[in-house]
C-alpha positions as CSV (number, residue, x, y, z in Angstrom):
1,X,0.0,0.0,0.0
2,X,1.5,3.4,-1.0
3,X,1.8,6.0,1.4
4,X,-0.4,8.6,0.1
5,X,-3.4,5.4,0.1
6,X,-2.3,4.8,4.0
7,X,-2.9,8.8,4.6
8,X,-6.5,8.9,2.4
9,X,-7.7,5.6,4.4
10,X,-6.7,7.1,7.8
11,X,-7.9,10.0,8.4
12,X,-6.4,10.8,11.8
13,X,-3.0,10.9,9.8
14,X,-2.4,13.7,7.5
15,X,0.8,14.8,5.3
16,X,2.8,16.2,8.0
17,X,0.7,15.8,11.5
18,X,-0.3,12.2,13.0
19,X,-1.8,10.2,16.0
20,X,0.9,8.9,17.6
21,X,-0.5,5.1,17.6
22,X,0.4,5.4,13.6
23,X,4.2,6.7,13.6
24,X,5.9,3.2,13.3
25,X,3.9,2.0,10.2
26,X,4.5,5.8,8.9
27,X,7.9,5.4,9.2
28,X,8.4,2.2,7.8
29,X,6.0,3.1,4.9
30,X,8.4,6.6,4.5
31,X,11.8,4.3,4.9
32,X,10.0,2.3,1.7
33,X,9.5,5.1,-0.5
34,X,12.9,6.2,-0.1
35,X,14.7,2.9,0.0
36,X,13.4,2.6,-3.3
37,X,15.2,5.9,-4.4
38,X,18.1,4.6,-2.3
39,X,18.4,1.1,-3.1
40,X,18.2,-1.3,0.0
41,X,15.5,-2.3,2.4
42,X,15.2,-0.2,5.9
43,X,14.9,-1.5,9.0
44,X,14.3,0.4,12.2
45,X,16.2,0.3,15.2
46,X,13.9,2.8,17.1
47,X,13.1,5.3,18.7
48,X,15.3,8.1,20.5
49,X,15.7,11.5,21.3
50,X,18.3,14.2,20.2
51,X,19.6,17.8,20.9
52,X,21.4,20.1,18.6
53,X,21.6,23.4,17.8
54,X,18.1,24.1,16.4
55,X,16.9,22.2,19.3
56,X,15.5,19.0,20.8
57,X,13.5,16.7,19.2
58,X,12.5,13.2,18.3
59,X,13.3,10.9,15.3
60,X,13.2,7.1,14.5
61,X,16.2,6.1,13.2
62,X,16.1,3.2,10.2
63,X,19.0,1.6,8.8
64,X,19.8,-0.2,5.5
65,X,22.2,-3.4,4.8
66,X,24.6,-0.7,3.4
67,X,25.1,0.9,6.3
68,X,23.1,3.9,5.3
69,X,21.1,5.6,8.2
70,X,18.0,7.8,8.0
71,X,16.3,9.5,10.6
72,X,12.4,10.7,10.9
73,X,12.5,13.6,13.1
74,X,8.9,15.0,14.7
75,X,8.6,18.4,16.5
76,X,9.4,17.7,20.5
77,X,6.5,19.8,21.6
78,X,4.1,18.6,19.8
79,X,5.1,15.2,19.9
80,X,4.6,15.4,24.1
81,X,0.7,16.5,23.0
82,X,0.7,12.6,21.0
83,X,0.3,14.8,17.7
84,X,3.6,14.2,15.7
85,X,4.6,16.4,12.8
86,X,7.3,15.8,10.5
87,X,10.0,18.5,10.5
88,X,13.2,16.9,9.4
89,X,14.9,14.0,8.3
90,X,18.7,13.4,9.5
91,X,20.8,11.2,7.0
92,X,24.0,9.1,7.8
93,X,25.8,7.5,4.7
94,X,27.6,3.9,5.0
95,X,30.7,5.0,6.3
96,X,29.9,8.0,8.3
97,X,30.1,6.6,12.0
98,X,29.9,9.6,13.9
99,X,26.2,8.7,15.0
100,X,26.0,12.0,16.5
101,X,26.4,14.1,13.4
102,X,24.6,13.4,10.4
103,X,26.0,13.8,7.3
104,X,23.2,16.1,6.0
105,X,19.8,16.9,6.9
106,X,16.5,18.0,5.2
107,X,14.4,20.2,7.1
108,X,10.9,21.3,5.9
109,X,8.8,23.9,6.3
110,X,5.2,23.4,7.8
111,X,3.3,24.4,4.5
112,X,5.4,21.7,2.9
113,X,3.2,18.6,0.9
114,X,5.5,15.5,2.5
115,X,4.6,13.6,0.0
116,X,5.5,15.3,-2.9
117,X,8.6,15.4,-1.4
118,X,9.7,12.5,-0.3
119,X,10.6,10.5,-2.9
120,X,12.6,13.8,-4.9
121,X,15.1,14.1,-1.8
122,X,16.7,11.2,-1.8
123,X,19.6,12.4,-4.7
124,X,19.7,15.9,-2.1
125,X,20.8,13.7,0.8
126,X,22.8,11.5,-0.5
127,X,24.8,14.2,-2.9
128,X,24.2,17.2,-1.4
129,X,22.8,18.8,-4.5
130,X,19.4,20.1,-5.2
131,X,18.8,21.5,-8.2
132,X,16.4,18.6,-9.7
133,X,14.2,19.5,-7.3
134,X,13.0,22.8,-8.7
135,X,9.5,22.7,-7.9
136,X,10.0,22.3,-4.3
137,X,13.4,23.9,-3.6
138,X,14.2,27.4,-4.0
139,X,17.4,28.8,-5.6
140,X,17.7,30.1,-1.6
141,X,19.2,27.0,-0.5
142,X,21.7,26.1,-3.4
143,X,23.3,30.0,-1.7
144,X,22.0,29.8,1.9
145,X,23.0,26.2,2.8
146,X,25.2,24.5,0.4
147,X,28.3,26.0,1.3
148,X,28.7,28.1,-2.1
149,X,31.4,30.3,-2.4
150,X,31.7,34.2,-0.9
151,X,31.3,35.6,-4.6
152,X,28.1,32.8,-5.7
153,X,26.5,34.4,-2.7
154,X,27.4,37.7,-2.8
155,X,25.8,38.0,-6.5
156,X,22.9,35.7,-5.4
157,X,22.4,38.7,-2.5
158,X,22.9,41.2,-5.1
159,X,20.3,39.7,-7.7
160,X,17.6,39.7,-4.6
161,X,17.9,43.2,-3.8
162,X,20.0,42.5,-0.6
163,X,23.7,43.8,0.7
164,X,26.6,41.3,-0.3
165,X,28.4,42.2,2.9
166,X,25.7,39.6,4.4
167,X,27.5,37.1,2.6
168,X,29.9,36.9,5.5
169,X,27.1,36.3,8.4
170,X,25.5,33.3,7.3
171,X,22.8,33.2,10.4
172,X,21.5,36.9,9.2
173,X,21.7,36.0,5.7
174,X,19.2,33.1,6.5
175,X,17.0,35.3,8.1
176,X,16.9,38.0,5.4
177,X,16.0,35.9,3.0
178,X,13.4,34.2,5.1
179,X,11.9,38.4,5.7
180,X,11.8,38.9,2.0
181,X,9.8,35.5,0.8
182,X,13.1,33.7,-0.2
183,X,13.1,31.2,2.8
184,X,13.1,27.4,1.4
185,X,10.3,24.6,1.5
186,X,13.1,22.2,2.3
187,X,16.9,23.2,3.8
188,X,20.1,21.3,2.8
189,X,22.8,21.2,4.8
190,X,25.6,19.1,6.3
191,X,24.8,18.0,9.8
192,X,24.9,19.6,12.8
193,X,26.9,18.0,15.6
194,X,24.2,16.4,18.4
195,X,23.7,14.4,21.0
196,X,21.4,12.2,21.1
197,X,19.8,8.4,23.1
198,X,20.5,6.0,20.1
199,X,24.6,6.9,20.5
200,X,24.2,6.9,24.0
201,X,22.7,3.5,24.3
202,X,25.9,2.6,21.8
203,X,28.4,4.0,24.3
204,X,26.6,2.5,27.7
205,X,26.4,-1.0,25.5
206,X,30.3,-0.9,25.0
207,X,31.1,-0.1,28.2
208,X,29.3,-3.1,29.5
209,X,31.4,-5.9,27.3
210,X,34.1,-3.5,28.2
211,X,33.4,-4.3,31.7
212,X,31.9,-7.6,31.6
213,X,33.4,-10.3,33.5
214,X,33.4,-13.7,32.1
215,X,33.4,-17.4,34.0
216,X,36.7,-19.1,33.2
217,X,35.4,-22.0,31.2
218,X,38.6,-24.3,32.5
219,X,37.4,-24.3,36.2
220,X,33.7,-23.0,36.2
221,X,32.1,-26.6,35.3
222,X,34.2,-28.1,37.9
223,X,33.1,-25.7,40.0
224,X,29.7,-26.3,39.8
225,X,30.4,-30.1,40.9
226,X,32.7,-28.8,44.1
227,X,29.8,-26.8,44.8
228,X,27.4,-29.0,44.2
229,X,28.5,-31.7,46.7
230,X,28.1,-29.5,49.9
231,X,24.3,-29.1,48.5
232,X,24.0,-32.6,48.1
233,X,25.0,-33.5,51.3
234,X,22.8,-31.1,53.2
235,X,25.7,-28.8,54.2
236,X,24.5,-25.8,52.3
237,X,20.5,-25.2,51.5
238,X,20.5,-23.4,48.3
239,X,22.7,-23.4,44.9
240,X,22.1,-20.9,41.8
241,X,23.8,-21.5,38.7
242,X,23.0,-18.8,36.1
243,X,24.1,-18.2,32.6
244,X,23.5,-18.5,29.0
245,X,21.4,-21.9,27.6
246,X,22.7,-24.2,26.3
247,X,25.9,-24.6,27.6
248,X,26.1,-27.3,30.0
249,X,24.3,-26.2,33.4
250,X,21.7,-28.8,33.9
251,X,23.6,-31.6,32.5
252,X,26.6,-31.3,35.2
253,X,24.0,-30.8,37.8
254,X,21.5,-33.9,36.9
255,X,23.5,-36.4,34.8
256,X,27.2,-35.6,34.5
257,X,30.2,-37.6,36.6
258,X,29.7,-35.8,39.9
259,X,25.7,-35.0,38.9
260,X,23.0,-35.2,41.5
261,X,22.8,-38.5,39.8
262,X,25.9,-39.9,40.8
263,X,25.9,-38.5,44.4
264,X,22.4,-39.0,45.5
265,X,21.2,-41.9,42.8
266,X,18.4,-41.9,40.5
267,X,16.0,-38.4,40.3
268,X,12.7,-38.9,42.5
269,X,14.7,-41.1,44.9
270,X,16.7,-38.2,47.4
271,X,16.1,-35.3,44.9
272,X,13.5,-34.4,42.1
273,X,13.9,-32.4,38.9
274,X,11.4,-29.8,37.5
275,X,12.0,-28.0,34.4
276,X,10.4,-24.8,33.5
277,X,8.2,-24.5,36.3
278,X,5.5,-21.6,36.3
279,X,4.1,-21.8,39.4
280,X,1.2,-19.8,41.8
281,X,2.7,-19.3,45.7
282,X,0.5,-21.9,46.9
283,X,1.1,-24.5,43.8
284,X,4.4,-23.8,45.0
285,X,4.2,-24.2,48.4
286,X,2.5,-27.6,48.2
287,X,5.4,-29.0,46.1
288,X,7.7,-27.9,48.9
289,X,5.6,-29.1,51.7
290,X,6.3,-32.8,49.9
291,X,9.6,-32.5,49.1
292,X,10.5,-30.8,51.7
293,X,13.3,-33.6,52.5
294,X,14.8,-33.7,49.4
295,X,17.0,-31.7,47.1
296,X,14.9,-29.8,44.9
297,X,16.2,-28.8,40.7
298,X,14.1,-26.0,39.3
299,X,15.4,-25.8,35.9
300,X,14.7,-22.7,33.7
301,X,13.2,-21.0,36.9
302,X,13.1,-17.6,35.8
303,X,9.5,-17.3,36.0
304,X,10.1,-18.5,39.8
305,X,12.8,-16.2,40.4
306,X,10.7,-12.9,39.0
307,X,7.7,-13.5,41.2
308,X,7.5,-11.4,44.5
309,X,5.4,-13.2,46.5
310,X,7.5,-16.3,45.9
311,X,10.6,-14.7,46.9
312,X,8.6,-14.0,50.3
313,X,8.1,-16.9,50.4
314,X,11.4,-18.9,50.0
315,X,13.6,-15.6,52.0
316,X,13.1,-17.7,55.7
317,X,13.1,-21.2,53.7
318,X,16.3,-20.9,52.7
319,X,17.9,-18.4,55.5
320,X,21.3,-20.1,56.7
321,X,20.8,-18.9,60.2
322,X,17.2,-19.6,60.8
323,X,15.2,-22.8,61.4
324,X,14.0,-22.8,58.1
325,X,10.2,-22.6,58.5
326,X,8.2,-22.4,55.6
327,X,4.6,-20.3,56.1
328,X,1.4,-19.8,54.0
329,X,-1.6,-18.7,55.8
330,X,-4.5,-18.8,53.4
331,X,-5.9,-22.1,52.4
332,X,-4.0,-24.1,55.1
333,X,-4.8,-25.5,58.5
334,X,-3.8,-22.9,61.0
335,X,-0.3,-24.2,62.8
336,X,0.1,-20.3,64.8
337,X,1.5,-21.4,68.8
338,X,2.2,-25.1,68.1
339,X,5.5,-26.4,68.9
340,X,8.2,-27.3,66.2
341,X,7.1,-31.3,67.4
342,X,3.5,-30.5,66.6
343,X,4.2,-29.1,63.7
344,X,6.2,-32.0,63.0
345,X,3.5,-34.6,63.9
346,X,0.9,-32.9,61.4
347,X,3.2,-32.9,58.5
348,X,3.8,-36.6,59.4
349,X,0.0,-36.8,59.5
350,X,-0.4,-35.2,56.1
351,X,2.2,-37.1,54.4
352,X,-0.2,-40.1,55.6
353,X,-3.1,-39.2,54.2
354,X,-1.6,-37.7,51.0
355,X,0.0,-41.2,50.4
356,X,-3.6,-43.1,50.8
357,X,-5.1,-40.5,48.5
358,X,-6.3,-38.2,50.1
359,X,-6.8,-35.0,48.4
360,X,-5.5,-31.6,49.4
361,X,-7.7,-29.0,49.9
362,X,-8.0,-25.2,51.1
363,X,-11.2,-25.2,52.5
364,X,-11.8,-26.4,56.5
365,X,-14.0,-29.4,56.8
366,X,-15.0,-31.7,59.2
367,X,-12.2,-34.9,59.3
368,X,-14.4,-37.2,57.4
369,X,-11.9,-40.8,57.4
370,X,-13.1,-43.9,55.3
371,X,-12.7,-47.2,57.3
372,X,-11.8,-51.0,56.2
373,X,-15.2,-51.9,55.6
374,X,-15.7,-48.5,53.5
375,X,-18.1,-46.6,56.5
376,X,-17.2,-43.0,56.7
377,X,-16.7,-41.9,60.4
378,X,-17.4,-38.1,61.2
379,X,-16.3,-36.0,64.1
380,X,-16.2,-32.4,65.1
381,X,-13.1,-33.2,67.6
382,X,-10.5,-33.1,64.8
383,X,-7.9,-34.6,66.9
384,X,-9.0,-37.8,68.1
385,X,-9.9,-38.1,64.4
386,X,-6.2,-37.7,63.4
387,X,-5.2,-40.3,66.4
388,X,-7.4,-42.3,65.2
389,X,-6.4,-42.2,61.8
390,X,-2.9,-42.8,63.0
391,X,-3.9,-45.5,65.2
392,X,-5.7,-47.6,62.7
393,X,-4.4,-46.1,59.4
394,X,-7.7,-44.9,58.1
395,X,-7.7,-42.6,55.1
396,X,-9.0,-38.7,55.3
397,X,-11.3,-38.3,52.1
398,X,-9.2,-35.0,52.3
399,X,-6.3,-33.1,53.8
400,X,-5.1,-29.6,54.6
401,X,-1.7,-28.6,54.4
402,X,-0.4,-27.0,57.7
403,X,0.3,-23.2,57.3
404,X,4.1,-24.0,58.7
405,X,6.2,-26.7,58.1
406,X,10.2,-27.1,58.6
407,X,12.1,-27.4,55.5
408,X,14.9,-29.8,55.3
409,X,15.8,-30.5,51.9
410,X,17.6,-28.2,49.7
411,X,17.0,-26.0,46.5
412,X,18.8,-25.7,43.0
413,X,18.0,-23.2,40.7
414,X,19.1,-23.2,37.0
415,X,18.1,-19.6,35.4
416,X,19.1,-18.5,31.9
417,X,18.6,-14.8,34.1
418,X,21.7,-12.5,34.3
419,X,23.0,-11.8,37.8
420,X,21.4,-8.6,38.0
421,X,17.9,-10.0,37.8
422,X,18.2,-11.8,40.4
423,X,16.4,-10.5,43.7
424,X,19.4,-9.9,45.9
425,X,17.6,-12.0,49.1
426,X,17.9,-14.7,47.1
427,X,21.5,-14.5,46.0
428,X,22.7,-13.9,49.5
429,X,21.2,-16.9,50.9
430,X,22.3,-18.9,48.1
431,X,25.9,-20.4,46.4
432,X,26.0,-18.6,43.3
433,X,27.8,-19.6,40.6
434,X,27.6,-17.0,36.4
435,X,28.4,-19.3,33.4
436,X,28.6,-16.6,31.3
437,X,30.7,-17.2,28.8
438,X,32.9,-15.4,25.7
439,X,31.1,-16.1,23.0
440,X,35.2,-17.7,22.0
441,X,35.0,-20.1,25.1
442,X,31.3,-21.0,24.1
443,X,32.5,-22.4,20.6
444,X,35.2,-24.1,22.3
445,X,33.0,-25.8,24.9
446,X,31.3,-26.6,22.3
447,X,33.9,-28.1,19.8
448,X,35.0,-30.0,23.3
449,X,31.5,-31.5,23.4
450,X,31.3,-32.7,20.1
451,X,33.9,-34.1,19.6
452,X,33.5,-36.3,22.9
453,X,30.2,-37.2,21.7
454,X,31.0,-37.9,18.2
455,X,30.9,-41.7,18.4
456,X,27.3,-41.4,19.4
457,X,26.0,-39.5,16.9
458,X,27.5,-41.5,13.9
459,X,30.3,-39.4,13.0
460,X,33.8,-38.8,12.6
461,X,36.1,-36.2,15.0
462,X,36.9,-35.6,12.1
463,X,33.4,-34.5,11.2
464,X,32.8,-33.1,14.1
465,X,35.7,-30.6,13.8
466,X,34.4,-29.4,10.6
467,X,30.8,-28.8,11.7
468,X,32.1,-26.9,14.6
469,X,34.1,-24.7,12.1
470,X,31.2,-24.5,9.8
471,X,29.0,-23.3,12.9
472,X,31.7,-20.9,14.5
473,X,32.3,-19.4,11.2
474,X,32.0,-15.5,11.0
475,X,32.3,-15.0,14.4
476,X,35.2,-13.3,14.1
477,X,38.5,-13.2,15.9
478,X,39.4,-14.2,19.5
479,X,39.1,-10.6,21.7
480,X,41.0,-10.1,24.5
481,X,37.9,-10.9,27.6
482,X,38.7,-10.3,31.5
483,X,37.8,-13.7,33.2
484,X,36.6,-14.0,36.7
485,X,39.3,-14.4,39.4
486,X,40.1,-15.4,42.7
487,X,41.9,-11.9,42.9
488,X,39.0,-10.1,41.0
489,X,36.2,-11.5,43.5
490,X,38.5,-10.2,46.2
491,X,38.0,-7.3,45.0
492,X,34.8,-6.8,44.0
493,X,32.5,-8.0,46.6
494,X,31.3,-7.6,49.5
495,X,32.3,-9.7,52.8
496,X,29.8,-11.0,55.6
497,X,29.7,-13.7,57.9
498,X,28.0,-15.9,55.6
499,X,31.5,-15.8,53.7
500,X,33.0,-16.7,56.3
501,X,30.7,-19.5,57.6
502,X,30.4,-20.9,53.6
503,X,34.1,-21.0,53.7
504,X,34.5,-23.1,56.6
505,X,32.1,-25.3,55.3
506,X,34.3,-25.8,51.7
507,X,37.1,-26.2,54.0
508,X,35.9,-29.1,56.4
509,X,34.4,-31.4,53.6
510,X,37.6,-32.3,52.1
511,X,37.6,-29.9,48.9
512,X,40.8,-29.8,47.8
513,X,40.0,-26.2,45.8
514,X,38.3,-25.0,48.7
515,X,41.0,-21.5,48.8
516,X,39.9,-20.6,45.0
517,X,36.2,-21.9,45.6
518,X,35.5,-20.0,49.2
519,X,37.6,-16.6,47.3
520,X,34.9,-16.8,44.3
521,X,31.6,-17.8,45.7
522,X,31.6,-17.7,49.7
């Protein structure tokens, strides 16, 4: 659909002024029209803001596969008031990189048909000249804004009934003209220097690899296992291992030599495994309440990690100092003043009834048990109901959970989330271990995995070398990347007791790299 169709079908959009729901599709149908003129396709990379001489404003900026950069600016003000009006259009050309100075601009006045215009501008930006575009630009700019000599203007001055001496103040000379009906429909003129979001965001991007620390890829995998062991054997509660997919994580912690698998046997025997869990609190809770004993994988558990009243909820569960109770109030049989026995005893209960089918539910009802011969038996006195359950194993038609229970398992989280999403309660009450890795170590992790499991997928190392090459391919040179140190954790983080206490624990189970383990992640 051509542009001037778009404008005729919508008529909250005219040629220079429109609703702000429209200004991506009109920019990608104005990026058309001229990549035609240009040659390539245009694709946007959004939206920013700017400030320059003339003023601030607001432009989207598109690029093509050239290199070549346009930029649809819209009046600040008006664009606050969701009515967006077209007043310039900023170009870059393929090898201009100075993202804050175009290399020339068309401005246009207010009276000006867009449309018209567009697709006869195209030559003026790229070359600077304008003189094809007679019907919409004024001999005013070819003097005004294209550089021209001191004598071209002078005469051009002289010819309009104005003094040559305002050949030498350029900013008067503009405004002159503009008094005496000479001003332009459209300006022409190399760039002004700006500054503006889009190069900002550039900057604040390169800064960050700049900064960015990387997991060594010869220790961090054994780390993990190190790590993994005091988890395992219930000297440490919690574990996070976070970093790109794909890489490795889960299979070290579930199946590898010194996996879960390994240490504690197979999965639903002392630990379970659930992958890409999106869970409510009280979902949540209820798988806790029964495994509550065991060590606990949540794989891909971002959606776990980003919900707030889950994080409430697992802060006291996994607190190294505390006694570990887990609490839910609503939907649960009321455990407030019992004793850490009682409590005990009711879970015990539960797990009872749960494992003779009972059914868990959130609403209080009388303790209805089913006996041998299949006769319910009914009693307001809930507790000689649940000794009598005990006593004689009878089966509850239905359960509550208690609103506390003592957690004595242990948690592993897997997240493909970066360090900084990561609700800081959690992290400090958790081992936490960043596989992020150079994107150089990622293709030789995975040229090292390959080629080990070669044989059983039917092919050569041979083969395997070259698909590796095939797939790394592109990807450029090896850059220079600051990996994550003993030295550089020193540094860079904060001490508490809990270092301290995480260290003594690496040190009294027998881990041999307990000094470059305890200086990373205690």
């Amino acid at each position: 659909m051509s542009l001037k169709k778009f404008i005729q079908e919508r008529s909250e959009v005219n040629e220079l002024a429109f609703n702000g729901d429209a200004l991506e599709k009109v920019v990608k149908l104005y990026s058309s029209i001229m990549g035609k003129q240009m040659g390539g396709v245009f694709k946007i990379l959004g939206l920013e803001e700017f400030k320059r001489k003339t003023g601030p404003g607001r432009g989207y900026r598109v690029m093509n596969e050239k290199g070549e950069q346009l930029r649809f600016n819209w009046d600040e003000k008006l664009a606050k008031k969701a009515n967006f009006e077209l007043t310039s259009i900023d170009y870059w050309n393929g090898t201009d990189f100075d993202f804050q100075k175009p290399t020339r601009t068309v401005m246009f006045a207010p009276e000006l048909n867009v449309i018209q215009v567009l697709s006869k501008i195209t030559d003026a930006l790229k070359s600077g000249s304008i003189r094809e575009s007679v019907e919409i630009i004024v001999e005013a700019n070819d003097i005004l804004l294209e550089k021209r000599s001191g004598k071209e203007k002078q005469e051009w001055l002289l010819a309009n009934g104005m003094a040559k001496s305002l050949a030498n103040y350029e900013d008067e000379m503009i405004r002159r003209a503009d008094q005496n009906g000479l001003g332009e429909a459209v300006r022409i003129f190399l760039g002004q220097d700006e500054t503006n979001s889009f190069e900002g965001e550039l900057k604040k991007t390169d800064k960050l690899l700049d900064s960015t620390v990387y997991a060594d890829p010869e220790t961090v995998f054994e780390d993990i296992e190190d790590l993994l062991s005091l988890v395992a054997t219930g000297k440490w509660r919690t574990l996070v291992v976070c970093g790109q997919g794909g890489i490795g994580k889960t299979f070290h912690i579930t199946e590898g030599d010194r996996s879960l698998s390994k240490l504690l046997g197979p999965v639903n025997d002392k630990w379970t495994y659930h992958s890409g869990t999106k869970a409510a609190p009280f979902s949540l809770y209820k798988t806790l309440f029964q495994e509550r004993k065991q060590v606990i994988v949540f794989d891909e558990a971002d959606s776990l990690l980003k919900n707030k009243d889950i994080i409430m909820m697992l802060k006291p569960i996994l607190d190294t100092s505390g006694d570990n109770t887990a609490e839910y109030m609503s939907g649960t049989k009321n455990m407030v003043g019992k004793s850490t026995q009682q409590i005990k005893e009711e879970c015990n209960y539960v797990d009872m009834q749960i494992a003779g089918g009972a059914v868990i539910s959130t609403s209080p009802q009388k303790n209805v048990v089913v006996k041998d011969d299949g006769s319910d038996v009914e009693d307001d006195n809930e507790d000689n109901d649940r000794e009598e359950a005990q006593d004689k194993g009878l089966v509850a038609k239905s359960v509550q959970l208690p609103s506390k229970f003592i957690f004595e398992g242990a948690m592993i989280f897997i997240s493909n989330m970066k360090a900084s999403e990561i609700e800081g309660a959690i992290m400090s009450r958790s081992i936490f271990i960043d596989v992020y890795l150079a994107e150089q170590d990622i293709i030789k992790r995975i040229r090292t995995i390959t080629k080990a499991q070669a044989k059983g997928w039917g092919i050569t190392e041979e083969q395997a070398e070259a698909i590796v090459n095939e797939l790394s391919s592109g990807s450029g040179a090896e850059r220079e990347v600051k990996y994550m140190t003993p030295e550089y954790a020193r540094k860079t983080k904060q001490l508490t007791v809990r270092s301290a206490k995480l260290a003594a624990m690496m040190m009294t189970s027998g881990l041999t790299r307990w000094k470059h383990l305890a200086a990373l992640y205690a």
